[in-house]
N, C-alpha and C positions, 0 to 999 in steps of 0.2 A: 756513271750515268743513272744507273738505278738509284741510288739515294738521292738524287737531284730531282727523278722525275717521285718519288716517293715523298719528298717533301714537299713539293709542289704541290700532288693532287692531297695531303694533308692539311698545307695552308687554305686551300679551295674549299676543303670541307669547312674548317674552323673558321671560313671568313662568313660562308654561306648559313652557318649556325649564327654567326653571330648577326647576320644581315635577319633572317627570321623571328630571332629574340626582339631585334629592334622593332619589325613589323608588327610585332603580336602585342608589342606594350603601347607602341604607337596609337590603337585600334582597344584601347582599353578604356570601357565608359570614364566617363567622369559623375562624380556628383558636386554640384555646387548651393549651399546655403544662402537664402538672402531673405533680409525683413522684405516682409509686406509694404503694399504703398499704400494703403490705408492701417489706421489703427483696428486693433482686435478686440472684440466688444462681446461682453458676456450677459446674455440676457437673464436677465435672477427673476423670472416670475414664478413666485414659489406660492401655492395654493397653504392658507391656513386653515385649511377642511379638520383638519384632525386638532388642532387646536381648539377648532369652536366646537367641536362635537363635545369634548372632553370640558369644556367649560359650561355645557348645557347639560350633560349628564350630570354633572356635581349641585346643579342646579334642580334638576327634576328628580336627585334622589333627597334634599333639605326636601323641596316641596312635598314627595310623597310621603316624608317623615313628619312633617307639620300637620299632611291633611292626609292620614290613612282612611279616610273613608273616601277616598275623590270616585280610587275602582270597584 
């Protein structure tokens, strides 16, 4: 009778383990990927400040070479 009630409350444990693993992966976030429902649009306003500085520099160092006396 002992090995019977010993198997018994061993199956109850391994069943109750197993019923908690289920529980616990049940209850497990998900994450899900999905496009957008509009397109994704990349705005490129790129300022040419340094560009034009560097084209007027090149420019104001000829001119100061043409006319050394302006300063």
């Amino acid at each position: 009778m002992r090995n019977i009630d010993r198997m018994t409350h061993t199956t109850i444990v391994i069943a109750l383990l197993i019923l908690c693993c289920l529980v616990i992966t049940a209850c497990a976030p998900t994450v899900k990927v999905e496009t957008p429902q509009e397109p994704i649009t990349i705005n490129l306003n790129i300022k040419l400040d340094a560009d034009i500085r560097v084209k007027l520099e090149e420019e104001a160092k000829k001119d100061i070479a043409a006319n050394p006396g302006i300063f």
